[in-house]
PDB file with one MODEL, atoms N, CA, C and O in Angstrom:
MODEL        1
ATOM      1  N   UNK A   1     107.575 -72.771 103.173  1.00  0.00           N
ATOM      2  CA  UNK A   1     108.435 -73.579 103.996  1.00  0.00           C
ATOM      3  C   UNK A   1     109.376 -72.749 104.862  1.00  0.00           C
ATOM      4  O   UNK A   1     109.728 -73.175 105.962  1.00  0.00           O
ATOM      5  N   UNK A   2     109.808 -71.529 104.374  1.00  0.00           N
ATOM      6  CA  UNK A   2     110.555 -70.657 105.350  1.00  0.00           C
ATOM      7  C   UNK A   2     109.886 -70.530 106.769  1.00  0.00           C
ATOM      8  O   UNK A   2     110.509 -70.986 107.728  1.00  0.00           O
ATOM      9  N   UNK A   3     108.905 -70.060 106.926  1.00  0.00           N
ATOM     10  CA  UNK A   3     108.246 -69.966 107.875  1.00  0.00           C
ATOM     11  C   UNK A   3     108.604 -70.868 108.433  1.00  0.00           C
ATOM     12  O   UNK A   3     109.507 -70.471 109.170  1.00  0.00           O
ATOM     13  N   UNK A   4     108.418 -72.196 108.592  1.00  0.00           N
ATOM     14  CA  UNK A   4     108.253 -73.599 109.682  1.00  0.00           C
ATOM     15  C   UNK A   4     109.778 -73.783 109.745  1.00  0.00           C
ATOM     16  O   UNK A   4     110.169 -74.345 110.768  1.00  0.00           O
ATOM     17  N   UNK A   5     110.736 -73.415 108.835  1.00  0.00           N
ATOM     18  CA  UNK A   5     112.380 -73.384 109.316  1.00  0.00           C
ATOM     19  C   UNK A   5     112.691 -72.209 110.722  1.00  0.00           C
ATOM     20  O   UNK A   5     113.267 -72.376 111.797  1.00  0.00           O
ATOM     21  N   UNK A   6     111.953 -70.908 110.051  1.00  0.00           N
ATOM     22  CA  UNK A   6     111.902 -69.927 111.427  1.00  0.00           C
ATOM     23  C   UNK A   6     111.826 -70.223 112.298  1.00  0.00           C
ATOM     24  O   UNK A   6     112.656 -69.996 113.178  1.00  0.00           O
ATOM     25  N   UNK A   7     110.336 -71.140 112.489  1.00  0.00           N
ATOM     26  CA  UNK A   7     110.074 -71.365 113.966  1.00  0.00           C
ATOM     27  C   UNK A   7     111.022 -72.519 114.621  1.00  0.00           C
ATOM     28  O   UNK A   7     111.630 -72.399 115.684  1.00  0.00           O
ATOM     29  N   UNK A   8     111.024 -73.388 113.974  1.00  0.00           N
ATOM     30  CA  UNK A   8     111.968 -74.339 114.365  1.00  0.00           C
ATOM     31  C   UNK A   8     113.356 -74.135 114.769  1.00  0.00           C
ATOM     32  O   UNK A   8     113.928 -74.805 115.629  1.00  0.00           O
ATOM     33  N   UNK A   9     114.095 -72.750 113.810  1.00  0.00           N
ATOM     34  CA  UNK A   9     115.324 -72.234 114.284  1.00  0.00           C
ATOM     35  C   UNK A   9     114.911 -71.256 115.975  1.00  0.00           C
ATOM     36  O   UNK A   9     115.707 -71.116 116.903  1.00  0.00           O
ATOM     37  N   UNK A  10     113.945 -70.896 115.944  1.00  0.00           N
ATOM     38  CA  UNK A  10     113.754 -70.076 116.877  1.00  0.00           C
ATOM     39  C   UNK A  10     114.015 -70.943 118.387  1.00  0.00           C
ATOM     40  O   UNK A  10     114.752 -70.694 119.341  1.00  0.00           O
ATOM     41  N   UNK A  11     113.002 -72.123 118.103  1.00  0.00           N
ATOM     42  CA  UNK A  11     112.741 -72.593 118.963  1.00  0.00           C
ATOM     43  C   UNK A  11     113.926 -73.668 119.494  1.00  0.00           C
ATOM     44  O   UNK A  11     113.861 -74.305 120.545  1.00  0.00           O
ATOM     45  N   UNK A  12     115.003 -73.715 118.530  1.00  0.00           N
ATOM     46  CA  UNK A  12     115.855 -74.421 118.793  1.00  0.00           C
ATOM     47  C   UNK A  12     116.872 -73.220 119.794  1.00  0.00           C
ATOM     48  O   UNK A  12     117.270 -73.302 120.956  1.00  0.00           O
ATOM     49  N   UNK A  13     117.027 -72.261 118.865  1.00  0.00           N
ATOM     50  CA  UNK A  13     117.700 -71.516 120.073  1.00  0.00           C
ATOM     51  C   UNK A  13     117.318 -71.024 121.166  1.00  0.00           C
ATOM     52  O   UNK A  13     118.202 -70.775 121.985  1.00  0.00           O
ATOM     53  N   UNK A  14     115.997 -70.751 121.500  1.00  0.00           N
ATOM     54  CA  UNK A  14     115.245 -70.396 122.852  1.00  0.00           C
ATOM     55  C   UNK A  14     115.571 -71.643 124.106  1.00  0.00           C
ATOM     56  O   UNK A  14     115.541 -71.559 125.333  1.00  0.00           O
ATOM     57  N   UNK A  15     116.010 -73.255 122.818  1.00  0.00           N
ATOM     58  CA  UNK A  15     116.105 -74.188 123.534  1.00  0.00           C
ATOM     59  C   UNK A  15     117.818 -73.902 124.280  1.00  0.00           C
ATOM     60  O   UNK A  15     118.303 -74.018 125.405  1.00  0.00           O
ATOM     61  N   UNK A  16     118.221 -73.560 123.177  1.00  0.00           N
ATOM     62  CA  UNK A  16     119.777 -73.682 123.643  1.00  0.00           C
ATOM     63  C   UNK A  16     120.093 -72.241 124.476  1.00  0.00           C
ATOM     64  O   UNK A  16     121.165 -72.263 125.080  1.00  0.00           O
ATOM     65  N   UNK A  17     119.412 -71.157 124.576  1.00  0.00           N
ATOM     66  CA  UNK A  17     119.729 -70.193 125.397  1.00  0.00           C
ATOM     67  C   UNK A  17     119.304 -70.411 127.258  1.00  0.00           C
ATOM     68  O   UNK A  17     119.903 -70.122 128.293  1.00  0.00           O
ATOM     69  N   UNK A  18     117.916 -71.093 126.938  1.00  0.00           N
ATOM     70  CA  UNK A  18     117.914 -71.524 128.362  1.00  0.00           C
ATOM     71  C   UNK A  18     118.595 -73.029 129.061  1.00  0.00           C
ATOM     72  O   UNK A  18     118.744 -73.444 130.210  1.00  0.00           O
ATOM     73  N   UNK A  19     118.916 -73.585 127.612  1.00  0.00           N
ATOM     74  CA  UNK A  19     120.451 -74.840 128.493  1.00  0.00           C
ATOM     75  C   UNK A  19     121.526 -73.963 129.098  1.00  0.00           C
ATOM     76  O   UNK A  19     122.229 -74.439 129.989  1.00  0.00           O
ATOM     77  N   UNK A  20     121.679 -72.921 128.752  1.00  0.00           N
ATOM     78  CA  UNK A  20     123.118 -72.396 129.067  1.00  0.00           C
ATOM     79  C   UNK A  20     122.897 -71.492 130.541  1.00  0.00           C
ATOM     80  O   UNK A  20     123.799 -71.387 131.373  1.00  0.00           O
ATOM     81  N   UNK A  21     121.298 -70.760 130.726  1.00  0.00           N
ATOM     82  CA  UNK A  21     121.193 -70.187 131.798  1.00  0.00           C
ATOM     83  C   UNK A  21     120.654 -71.379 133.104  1.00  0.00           C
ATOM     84  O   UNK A  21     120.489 -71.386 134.324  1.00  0.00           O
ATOM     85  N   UNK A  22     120.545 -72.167 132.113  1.00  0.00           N
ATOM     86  CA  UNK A  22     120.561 -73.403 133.934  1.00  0.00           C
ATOM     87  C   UNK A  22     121.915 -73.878 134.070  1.00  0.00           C
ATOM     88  O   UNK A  22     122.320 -73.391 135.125  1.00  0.00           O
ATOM     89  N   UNK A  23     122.568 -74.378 133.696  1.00  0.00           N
ATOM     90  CA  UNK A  23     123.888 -73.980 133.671  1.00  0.00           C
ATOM     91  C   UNK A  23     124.636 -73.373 133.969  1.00  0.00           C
ATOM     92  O   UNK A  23     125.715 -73.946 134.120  1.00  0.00           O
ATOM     93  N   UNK A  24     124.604 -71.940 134.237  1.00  0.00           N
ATOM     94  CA  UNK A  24     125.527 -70.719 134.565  1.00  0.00           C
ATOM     95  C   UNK A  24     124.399 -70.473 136.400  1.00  0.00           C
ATOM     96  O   UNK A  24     124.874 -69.817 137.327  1.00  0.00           O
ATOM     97  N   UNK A  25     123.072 -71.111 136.485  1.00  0.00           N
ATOM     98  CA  UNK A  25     122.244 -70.904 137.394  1.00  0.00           C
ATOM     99  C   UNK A  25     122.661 -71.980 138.521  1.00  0.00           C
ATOM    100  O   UNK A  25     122.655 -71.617 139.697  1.00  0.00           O
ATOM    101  N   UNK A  26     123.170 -73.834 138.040  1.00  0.00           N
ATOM    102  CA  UNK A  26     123.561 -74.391 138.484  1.00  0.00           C
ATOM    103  C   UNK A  26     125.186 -74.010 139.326  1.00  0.00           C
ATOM    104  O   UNK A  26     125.552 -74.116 140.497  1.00  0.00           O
ATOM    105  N   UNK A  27     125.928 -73.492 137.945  1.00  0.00           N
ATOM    106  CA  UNK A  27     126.988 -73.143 138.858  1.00  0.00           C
ATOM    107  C   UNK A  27     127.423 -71.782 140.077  1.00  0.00           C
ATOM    108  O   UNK A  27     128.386 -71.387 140.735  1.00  0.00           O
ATOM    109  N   UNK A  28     126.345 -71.535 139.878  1.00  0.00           N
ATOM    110  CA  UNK A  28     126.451 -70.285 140.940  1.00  0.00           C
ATOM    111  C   UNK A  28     125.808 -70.796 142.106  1.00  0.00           C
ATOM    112  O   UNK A  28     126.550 -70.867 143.086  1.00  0.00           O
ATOM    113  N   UNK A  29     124.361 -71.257 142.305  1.00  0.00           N
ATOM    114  CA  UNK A  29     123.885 -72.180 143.326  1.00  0.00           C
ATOM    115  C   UNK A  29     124.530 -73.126 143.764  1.00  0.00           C
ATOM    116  O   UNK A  29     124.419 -73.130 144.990  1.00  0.00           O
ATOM    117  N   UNK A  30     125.032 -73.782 143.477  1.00  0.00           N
ATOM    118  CA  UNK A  30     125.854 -75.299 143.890  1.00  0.00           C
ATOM    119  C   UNK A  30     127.238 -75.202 144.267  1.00  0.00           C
ATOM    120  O   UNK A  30     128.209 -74.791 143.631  1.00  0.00           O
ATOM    121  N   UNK A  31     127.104 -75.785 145.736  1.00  0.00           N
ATOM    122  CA  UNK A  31     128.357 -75.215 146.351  1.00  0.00           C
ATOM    123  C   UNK A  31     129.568 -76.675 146.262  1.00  0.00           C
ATOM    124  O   UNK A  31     129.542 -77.409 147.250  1.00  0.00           O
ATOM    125  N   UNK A  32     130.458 -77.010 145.245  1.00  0.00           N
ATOM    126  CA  UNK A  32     131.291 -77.443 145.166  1.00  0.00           C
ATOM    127  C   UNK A  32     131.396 -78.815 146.880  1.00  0.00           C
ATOM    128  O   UNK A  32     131.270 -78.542 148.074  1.00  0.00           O
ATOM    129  N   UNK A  33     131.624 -79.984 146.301  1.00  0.00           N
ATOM    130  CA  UNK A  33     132.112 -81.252 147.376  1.00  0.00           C
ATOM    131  C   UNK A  33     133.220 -81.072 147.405  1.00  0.00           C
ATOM    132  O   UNK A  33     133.981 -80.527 146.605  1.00  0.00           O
ATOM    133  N   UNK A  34     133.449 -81.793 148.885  1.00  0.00           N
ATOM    134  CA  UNK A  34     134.308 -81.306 149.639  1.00  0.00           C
ATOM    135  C   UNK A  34     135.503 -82.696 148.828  1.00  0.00           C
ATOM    136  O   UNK A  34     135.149 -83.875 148.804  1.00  0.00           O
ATOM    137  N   UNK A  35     136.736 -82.266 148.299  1.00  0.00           N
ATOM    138  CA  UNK A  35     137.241 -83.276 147.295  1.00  0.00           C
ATOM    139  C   UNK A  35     137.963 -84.273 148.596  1.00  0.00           C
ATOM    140  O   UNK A  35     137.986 -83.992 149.794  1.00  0.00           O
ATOM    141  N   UNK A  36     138.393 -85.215 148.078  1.00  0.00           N
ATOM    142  CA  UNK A  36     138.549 -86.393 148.741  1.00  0.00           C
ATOM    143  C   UNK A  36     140.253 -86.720 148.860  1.00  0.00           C
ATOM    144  O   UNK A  36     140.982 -86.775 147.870  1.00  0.00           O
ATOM    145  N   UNK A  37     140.752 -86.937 150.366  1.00  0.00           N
ATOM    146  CA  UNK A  37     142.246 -86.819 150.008  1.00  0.00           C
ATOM    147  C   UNK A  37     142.596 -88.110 149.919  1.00  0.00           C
ATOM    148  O   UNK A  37     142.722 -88.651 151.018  1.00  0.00           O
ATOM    149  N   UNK A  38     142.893 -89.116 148.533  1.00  0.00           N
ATOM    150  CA  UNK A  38     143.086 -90.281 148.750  1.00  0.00           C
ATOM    151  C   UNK A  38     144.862 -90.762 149.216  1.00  0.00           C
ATOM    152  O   UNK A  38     145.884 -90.081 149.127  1.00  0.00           O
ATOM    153  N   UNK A  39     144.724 -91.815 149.587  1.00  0.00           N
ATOM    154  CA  UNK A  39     146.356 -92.527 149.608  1.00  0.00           C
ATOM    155  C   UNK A  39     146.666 -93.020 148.509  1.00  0.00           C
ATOM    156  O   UNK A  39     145.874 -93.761 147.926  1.00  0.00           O
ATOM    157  N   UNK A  40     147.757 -92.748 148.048  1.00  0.00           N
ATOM    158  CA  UNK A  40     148.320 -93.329 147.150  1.00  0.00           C
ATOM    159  C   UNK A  40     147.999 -95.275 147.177  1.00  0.00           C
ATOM    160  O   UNK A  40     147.834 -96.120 148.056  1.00  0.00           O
ATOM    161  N   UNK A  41     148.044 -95.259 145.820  1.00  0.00           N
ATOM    162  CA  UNK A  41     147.289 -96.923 145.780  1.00  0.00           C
ATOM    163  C   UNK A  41     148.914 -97.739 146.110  1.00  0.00           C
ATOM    164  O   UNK A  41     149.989 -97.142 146.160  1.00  0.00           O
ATOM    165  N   UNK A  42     148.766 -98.798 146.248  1.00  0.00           N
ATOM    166  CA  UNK A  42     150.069 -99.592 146.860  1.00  0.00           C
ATOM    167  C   UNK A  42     150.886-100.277 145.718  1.00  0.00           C
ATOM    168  O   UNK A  42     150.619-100.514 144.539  1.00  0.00           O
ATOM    169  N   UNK A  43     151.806-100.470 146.378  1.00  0.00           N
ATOM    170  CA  UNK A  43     153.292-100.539 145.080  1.00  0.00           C
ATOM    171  C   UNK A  43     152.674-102.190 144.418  1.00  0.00           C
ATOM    172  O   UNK A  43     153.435-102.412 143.477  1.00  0.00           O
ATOM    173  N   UNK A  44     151.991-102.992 144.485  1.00  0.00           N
ATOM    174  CA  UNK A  44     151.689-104.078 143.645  1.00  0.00           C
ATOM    175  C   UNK A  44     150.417-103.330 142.797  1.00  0.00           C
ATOM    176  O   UNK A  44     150.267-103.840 141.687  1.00  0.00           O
ATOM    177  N   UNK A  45     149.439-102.184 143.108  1.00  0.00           N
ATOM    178  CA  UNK A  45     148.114-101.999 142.065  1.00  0.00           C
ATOM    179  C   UNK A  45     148.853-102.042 140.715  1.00  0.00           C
ATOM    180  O   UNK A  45     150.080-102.097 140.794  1.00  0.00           O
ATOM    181  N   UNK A  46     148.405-102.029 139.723  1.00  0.00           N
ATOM    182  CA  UNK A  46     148.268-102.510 138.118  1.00  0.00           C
ATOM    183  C   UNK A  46     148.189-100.656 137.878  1.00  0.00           C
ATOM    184  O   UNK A  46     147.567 -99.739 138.414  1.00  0.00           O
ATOM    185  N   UNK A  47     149.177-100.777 136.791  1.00  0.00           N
ATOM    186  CA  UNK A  47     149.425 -99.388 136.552  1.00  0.00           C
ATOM    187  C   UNK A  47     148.447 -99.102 135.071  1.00  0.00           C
ATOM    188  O   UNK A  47     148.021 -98.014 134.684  1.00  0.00           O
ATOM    189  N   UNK A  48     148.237-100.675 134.317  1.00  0.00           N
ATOM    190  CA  UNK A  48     147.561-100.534 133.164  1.00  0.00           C
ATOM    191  C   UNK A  48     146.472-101.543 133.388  1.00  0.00           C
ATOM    192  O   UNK A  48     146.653-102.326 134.320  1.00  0.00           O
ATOM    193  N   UNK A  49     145.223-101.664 132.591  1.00  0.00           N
ATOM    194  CA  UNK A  49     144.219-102.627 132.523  1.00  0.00           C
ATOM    195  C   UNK A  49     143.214-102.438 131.780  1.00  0.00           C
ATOM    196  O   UNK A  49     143.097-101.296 131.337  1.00  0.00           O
ATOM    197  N   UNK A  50     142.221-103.410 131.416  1.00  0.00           N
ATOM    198  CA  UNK A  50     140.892-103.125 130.760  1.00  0.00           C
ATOM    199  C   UNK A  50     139.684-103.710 131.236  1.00  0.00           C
ATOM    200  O   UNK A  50     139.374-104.122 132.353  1.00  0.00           O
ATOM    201  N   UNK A  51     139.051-103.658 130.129  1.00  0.00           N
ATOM    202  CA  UNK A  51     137.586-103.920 130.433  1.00  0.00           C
ATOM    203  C   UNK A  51     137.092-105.063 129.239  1.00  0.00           C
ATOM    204  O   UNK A  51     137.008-104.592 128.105  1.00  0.00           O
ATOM    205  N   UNK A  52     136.839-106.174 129.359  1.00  0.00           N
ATOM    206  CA  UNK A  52     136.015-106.804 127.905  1.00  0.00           C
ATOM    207  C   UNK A  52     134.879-107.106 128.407  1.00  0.00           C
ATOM    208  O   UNK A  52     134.868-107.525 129.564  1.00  0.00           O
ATOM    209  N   UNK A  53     133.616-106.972 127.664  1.00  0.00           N
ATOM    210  CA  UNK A  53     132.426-107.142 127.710  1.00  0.00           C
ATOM    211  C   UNK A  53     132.305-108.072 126.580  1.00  0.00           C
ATOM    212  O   UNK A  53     133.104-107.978 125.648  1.00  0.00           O
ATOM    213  N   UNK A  54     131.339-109.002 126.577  1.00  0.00           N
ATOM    214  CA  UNK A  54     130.754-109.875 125.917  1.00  0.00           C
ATOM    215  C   UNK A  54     129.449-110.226 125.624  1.00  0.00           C
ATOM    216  O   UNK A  54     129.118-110.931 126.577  1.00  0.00           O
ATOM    217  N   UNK A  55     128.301-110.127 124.685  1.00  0.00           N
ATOM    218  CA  UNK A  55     127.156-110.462 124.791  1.00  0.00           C
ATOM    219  C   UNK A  55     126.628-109.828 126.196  1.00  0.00           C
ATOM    220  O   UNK A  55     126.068-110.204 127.226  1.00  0.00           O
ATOM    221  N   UNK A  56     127.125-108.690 125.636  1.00  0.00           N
ATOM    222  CA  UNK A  56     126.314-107.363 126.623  1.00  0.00           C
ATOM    223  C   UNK A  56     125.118-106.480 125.863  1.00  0.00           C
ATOM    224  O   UNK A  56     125.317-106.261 124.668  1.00  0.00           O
ATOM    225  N   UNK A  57     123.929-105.969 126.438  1.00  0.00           N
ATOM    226  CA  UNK A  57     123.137-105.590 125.745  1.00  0.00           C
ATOM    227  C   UNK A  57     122.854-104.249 127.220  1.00  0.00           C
ATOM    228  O   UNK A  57     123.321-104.282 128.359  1.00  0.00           O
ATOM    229  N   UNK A  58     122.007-103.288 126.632  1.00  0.00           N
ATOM    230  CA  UNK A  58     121.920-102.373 127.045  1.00  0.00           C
ATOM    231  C   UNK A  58     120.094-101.428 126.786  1.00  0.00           C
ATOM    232  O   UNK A  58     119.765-101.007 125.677  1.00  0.00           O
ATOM    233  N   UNK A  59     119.369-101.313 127.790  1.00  0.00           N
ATOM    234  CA  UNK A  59     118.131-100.477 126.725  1.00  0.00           C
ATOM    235  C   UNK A  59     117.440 -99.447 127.845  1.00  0.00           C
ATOM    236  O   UNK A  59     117.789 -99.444 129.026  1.00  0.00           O
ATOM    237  N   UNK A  60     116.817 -98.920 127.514  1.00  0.00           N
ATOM    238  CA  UNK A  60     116.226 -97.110 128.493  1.00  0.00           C
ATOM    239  C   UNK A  60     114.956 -97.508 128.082  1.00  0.00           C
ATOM    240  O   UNK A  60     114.662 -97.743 126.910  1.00  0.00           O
ATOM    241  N   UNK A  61     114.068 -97.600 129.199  1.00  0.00           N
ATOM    242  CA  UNK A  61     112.442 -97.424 129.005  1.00  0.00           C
ATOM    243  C   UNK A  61     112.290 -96.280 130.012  1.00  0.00           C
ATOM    244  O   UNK A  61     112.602 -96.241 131.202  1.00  0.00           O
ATOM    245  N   UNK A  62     111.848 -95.559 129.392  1.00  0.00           N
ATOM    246  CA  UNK A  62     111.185 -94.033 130.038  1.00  0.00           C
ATOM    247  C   UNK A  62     109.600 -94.043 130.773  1.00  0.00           C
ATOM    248  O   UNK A  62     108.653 -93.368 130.371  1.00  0.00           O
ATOM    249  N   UNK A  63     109.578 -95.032 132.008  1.00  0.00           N
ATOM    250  CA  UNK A  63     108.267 -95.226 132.380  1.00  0.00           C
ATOM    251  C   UNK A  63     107.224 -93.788 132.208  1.00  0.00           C
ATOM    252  O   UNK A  63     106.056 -93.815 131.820  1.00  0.00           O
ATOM    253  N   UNK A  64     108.015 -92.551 132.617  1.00  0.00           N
ATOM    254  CA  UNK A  64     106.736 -91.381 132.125  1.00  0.00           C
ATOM    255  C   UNK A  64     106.900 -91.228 131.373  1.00  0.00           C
ATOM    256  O   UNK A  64     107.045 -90.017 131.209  1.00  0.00           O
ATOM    257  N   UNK A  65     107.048 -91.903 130.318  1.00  0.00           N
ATOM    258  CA  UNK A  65     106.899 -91.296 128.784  1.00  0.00           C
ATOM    259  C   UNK A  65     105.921 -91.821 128.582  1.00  0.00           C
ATOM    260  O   UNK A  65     105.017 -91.160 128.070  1.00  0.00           O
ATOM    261  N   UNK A  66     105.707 -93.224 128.905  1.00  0.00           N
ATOM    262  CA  UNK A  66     104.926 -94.616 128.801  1.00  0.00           C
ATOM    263  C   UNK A  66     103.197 -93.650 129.030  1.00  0.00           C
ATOM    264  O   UNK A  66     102.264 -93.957 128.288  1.00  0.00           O
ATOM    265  N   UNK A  67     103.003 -92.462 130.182  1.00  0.00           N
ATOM    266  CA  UNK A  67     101.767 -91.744 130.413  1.00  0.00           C
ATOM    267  C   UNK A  67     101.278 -91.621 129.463  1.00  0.00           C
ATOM    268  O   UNK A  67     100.088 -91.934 129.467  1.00  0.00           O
ATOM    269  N   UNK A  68     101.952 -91.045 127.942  1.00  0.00           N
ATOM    270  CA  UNK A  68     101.874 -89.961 127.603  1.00  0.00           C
ATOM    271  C   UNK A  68     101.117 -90.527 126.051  1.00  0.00           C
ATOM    272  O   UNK A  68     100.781 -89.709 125.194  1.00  0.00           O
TER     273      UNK A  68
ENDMDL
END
C-alpha cells in the first residue's frame, strides 16, 4: 500500500507545484485594469442591508464532462 500513497502524494504535489507556476505565470503576463474612479454614492444610499433568499436551489452540469 505504500507504493499507491507515493504515487498519489507525488502526484498531488506535481498537482500543486504547477497551480502555483500558472499563477506566478498569470501574474506576470496580465497587465492589471485600469481601476475605476467612482463618485461617492449619495447622502440617502443605505449604509447597511441584506440579502434573503428563499426556496432557492442551485446545480453545475459540466456539458464536457457529459463526452466523457
Amino acid at each position: 500500500m505504500s507504493f499507491k500513497y507515493l504515487i498519489t502524494f507525488w502526484a498531488n504535489l506535481e498537482t500543486s507545484i504547477g497551480a502555483v507556476a500558472r499563477i506566478r505565470r498569470f501574474n506576470k503576463d496580465v497587465e492589471p485594469e485600469e481601476k475605476l474612479a467612482l463618485p461617492p454614492p449619495h447622502a440617502g444610499w443605505p449604509t447597511h442591508g441584506g440579502i434573503k433568499l428563499h426556496h432557492v436551489s442551485a446545480s453545475y452540469r459540466c456539458v464536457s464532462c457529459e463526452r466523457w
